[in-house]
C-alpha positions in Angstrom: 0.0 0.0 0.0 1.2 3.4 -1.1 1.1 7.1 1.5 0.6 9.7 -0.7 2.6 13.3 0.2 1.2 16.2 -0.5 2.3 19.7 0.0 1.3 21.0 3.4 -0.7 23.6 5.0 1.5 26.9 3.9 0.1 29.6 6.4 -2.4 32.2 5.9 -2.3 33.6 2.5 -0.3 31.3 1.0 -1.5 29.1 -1.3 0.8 27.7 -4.1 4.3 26.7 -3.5 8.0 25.8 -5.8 9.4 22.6 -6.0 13.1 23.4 -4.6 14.6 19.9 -4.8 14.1 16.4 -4.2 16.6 15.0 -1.2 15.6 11.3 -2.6 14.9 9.5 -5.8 12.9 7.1 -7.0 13.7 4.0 -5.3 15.4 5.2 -2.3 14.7 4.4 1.1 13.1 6.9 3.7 12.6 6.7 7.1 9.3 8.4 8.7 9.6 12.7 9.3 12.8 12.6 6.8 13.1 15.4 4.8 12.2 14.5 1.6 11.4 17.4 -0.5 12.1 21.1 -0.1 9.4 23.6 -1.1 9.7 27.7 -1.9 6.9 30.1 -0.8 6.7 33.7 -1.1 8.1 33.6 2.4 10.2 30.8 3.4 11.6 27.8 2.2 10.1 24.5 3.7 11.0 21.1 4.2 8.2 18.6 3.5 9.2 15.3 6.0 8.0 11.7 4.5 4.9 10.9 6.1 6.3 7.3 6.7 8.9 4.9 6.1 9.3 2.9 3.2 10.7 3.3 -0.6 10.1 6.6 -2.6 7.9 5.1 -5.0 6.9 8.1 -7.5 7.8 11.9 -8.1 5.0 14.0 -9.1 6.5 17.1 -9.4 9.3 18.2 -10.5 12.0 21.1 -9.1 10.7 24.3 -10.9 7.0 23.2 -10.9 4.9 25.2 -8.7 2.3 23.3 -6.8 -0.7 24.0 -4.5 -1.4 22.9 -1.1 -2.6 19.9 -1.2 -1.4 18.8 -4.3 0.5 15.5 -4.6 3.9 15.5 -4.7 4.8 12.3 -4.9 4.4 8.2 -3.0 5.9 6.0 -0.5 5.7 2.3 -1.0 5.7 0.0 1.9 9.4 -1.4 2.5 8.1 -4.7 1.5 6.7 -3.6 -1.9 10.2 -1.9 -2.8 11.5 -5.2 -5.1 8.9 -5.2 -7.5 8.4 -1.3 -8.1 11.7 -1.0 -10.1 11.0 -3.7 -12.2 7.9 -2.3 -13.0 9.2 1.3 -13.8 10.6 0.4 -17.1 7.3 -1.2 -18.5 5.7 2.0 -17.5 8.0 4.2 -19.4 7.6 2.0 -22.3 3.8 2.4 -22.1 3.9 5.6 -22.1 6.2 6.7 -24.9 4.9 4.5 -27.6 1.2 6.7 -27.1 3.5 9.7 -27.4 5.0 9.0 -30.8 0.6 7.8 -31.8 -1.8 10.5 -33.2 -3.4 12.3 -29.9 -6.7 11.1 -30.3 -6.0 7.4 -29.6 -4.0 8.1 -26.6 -5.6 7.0 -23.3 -4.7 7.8 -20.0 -2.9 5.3 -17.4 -4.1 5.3 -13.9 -2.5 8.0 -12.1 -5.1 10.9 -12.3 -3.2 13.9 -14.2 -0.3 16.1 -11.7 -1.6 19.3 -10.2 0.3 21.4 -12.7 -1.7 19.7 -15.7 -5.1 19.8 -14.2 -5.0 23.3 -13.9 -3.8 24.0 -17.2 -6.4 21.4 -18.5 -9.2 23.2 -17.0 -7.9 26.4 -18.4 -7.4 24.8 -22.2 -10.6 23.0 -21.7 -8.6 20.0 -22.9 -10.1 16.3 -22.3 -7.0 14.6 -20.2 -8.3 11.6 -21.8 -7.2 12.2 -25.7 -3.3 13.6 -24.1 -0.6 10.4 -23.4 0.8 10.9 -20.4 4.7 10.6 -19.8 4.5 10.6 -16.7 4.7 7.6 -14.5 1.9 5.0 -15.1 0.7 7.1 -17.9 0.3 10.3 -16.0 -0.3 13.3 -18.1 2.0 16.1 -16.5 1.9 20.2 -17.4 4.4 19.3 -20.2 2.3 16.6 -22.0 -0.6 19.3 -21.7 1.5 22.0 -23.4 2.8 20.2 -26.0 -0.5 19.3 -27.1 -1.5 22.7 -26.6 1.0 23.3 -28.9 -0.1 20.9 -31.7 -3.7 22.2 -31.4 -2.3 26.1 -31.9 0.2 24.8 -34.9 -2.4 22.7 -36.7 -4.6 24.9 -38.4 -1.9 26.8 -40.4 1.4 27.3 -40.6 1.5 31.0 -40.8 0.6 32.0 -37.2 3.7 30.3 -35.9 6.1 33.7 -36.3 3.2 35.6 -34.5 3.8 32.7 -32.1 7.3 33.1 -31.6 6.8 36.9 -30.7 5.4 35.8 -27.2 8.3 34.9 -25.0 10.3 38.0 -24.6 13.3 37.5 -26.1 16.7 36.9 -23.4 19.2 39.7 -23.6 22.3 39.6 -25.5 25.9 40.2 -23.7 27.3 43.4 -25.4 29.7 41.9 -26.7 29.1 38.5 -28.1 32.7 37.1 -27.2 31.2 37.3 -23.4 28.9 35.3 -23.6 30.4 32.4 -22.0 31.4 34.0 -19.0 27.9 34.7 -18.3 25.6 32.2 -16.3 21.7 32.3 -16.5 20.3 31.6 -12.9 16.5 31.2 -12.3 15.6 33.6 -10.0 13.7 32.0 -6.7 10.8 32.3 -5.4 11.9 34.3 -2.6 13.9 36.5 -4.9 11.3 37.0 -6.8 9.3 38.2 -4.0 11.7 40.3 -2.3 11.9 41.7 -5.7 8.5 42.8 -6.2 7.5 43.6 -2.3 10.7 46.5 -2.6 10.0 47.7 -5.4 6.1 47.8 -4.5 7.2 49.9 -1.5 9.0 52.4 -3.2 6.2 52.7 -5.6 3.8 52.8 -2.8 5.1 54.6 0.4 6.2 58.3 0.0 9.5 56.7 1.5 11.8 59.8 3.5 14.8 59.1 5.2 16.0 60.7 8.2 20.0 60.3 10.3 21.4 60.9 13.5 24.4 59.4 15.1 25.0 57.1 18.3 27.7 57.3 20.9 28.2 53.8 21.7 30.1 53.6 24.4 28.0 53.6 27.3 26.0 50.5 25.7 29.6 49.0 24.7 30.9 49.6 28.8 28.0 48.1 30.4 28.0 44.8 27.8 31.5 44.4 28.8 31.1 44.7 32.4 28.4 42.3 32.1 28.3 40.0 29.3 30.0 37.0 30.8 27.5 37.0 33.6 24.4 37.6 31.6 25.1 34.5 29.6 26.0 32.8 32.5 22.6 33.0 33.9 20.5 33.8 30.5 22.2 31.1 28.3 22.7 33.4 25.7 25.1 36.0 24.5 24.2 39.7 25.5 24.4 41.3 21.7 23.6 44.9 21.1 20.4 44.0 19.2 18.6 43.8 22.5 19.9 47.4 23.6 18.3 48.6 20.2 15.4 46.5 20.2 14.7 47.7 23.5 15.4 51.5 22.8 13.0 51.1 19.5 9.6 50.0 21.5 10.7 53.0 23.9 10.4 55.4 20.9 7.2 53.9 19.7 5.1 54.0 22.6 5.9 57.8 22.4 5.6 58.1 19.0 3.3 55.7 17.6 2.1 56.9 14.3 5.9 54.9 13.4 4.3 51.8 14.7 0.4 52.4 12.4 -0.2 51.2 9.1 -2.4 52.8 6.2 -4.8 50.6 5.3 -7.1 52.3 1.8 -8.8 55.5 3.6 -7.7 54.6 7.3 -4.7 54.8 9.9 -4.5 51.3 11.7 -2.7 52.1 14.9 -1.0 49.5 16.8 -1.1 49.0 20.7 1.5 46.1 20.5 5.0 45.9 19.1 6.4 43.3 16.9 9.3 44.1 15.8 11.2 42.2 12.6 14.4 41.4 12.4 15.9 41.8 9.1 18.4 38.2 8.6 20.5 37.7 5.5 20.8 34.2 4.3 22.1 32.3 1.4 19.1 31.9 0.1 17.9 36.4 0.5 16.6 38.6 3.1 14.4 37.2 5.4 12.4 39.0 8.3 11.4 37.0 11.2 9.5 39.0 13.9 10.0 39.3 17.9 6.3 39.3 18.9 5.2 41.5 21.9 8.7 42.7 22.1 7.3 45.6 24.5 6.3 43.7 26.9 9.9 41.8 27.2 13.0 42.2 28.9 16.4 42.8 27.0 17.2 39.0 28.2 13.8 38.0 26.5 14.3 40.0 23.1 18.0 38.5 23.0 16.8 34.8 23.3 14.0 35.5 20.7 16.5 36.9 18.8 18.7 34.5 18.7 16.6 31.4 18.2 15.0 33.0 15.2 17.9 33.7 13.6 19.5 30.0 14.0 16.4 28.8 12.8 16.6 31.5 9.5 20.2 30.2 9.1 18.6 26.5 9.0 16.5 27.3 6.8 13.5 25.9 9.7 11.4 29.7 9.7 7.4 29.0 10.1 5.0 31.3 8.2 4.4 32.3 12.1 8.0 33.5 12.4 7.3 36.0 9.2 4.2 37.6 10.3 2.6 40.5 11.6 6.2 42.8 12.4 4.9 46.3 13.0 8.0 47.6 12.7 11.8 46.1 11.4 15.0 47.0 12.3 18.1 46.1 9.5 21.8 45.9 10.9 24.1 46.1 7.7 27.1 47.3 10.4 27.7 43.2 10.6 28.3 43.3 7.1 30.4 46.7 7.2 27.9 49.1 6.2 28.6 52.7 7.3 25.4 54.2 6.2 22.5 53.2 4.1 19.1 54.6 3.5 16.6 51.4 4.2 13.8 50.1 2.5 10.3 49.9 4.0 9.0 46.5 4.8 5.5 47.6 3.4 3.0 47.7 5.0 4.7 49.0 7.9 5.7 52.9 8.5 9.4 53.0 10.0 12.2 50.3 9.7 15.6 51.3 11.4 19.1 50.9 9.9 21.9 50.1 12.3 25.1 51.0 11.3 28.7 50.0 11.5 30.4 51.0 14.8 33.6 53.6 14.1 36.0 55.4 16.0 35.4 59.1 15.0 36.9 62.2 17.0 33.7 64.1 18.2 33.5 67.6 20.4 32.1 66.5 24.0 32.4 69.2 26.7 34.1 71.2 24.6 37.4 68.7 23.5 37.8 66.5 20.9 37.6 63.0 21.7 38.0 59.5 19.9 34.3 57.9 20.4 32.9 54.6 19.2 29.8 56.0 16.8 27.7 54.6 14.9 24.9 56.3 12.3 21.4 55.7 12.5 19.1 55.6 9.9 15.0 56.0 9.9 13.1 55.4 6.8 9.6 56.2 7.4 6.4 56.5 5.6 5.9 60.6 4.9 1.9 59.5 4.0 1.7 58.7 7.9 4.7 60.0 9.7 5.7 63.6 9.8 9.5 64.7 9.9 8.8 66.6 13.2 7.8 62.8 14.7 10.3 61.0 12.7 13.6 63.4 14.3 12.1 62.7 17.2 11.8 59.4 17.1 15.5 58.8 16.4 16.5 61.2 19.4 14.6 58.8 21.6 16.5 55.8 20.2 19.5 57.6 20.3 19.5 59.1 24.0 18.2 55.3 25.2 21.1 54.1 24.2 23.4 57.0 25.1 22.2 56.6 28.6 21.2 52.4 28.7 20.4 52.9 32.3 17.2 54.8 31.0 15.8 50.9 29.2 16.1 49.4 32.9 14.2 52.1 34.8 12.0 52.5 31.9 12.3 56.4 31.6 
């Protein structure tokens, strides 16, 4: 007896997934909860686990295909049936390519049910699964079989509309120079690319985006982590970063400012008593932002174990659709990558994100003199539809003399 796997619950508003790859073949072994297929969403990238153990049996769906939830991916045979499936295999192949090469009306379906893909596409064509041979395993017509004969239905009437045809798919761009050409590599974007792509550019489009700097001493923040870090792990169990200090000083400014924590939704202002604040992760994979929920109502020792488990579990690739929603606000930290300044990006539809800086030695006047200090530059994008300049300086003042005085997070002032 076969288990079927199909693509899982996604999260709310996601409904349709990529095929990323395939950790087994056909005929390998799997063991129950293994990985066994990795799936792309707007969002996150997923690993579906085998339902149970046994011998990969069939693949419906290939890497590149996009698939809804639900659909099936693919089959487990029981351990036990495992001899007799390869032999099989072959026969099936057979079966199907000899229809292939027949006229399409004599072709007749095997007994899988057409792939995901295919039924959609059928539906669309109106196209009768039953006159398309199916190449598929055990005959099963996949979204390739339905385009070709798409293709065949569009090309049979005349020859002269193939050129108008042609015209369709925009054609690739040419290197410059032709002799390049082989130093160039074509790379399908991902889905997450793809959407981190269009959810930038929709924000620029959208937001009337303003950006607003100021400057940090960090020294205070830098004295009292080193007076204190090897203690606060010692009892916290994790490492006392400056992304709680800023974290901390951000919910500070919001509850005084809260038009930066409010959202425009068509004709209204949404405004937020909470804060969840997104944390803005690079990966190999792109910019992910997973979100510290009620961060208001934490300490710094909270923020930094939230902190720190979502972005081992960003790193892993392991980020729920949970993890990614609701951020009221984000905060970016392009200093670990060496960043001296940088004008941010809002993470629509939020009004405010926050751009932390690298740290540098500077001479700056204090008290009259000229002194080497550890500063950093902070940066406020903000939404000007929702957020006037007045609130946004004053926002990053707050932020800025938090952290300038870190005794003022403890006592809450």
């Amino acid at each position: 007896m076969s288990t079927e796997i199909r693509v899982p619950t996604l999260g709310e508003s996601v409904t349709e997934a990529t095929i990323g790859q395939w950790f087994k073949q056909v005929g390998d072994s799997v063991a129950a909860d293994e990985p066994i297929v990795e799936l792309e969403t707007d969002k996150v990238t997923i690993e579906v686990p085998a339902p149970a153990a046994g011998v990969l049996e069939a693949i419906m769906a290939k890497p590149g295909e996009t698939v809804d939830v639900g659909a099936l991916l693919g089959a487990i045979a029981a351990a036990g049936a495992a001899a007799a499936k390869p032999v099989e295999a072959p026969k099936a192949a057979a079966a199907a390519a000899a229809p292939v090469a027949a006229a399409p009306a004599a072709a007749t379906t095997g007994t899988m049910p057409p792939a995901p893909s295919a039924a959609k596409l059928l539906a669309e064509t109106n196209l009768d699964a039953a006159a398309i041979a199916g190449s598929g395993k055990r005959g099963q017509v996949l979204k390739e079989d339905v385009q070709a004969a798409v293709s065949r239905a569009a090309a049979a009437p005349s020859a002269a509309p193939a050129p108008v045809a042609a015209k369709a798919p925009a054609a690739p761009r040419a290197p410059s120079n032709a002799a390049d050409a082989e130093g160039e590599e074509r790379v399908k974007m991902t889905r997450l690319r793809q959407t981190i792509a269009r959810r930038l550019k929709d924000a620029q489009n959208t937001a009337a985006m303003l950006t607003t700097f100021n400057e940090v001493d960090m020294k205070p923040v830098m004295d009292l982590r080193a007076s204190y870090k090897d203690l606060f792990e010692k009892k916290h169990g994790v490492k006392l970063g400056f992304m709680g200090f800023f974290t901390k000083a951000v919910v500070h400014a919001l509850k005084e400012i809260p038009s930066i924590n409010a959202e425009i939704d068509g004709d209204e202002l949404i405004y937020k008593s909470y804060a969840h604040i997104g944390v803005a992760v690079g990966t190999d994979k792109g910019l992910v932002v997973p979100v510290v929920r009620n961060a208001d109502q934490m300490s710094i020792a909270e923020i930094e174990k939230s902190i720190n488990g979502l972005g081992k579990k960003a790193r892993d690739g392991q980020l729920s659709m949970a993890d990614m929603q609701g951020g009221t606000f984000t905060i970016s930290n392009g200093g670990v990558y060496g960043s001296l300044m940088s004008t941010p990006i809002l993470n629509a539809p939020q009004s405010g994100i926050l751009g932390m800086h690298k740290i540098q030695e500077r001479p700056v006047a204090i008290g009259g003199q000229v002194v080497i200090r550890p500063m950093m530059y902070l940066a406020l994008s903000y939404d000007h539809r929702i957020v006037d300049g007045k609130e946004a300086v004053t926002f990053l003042v707050r932020v800025k003399e938090s952290l300038e005085a870190p005794e003022r997070l403890v006592l809450d002032l």
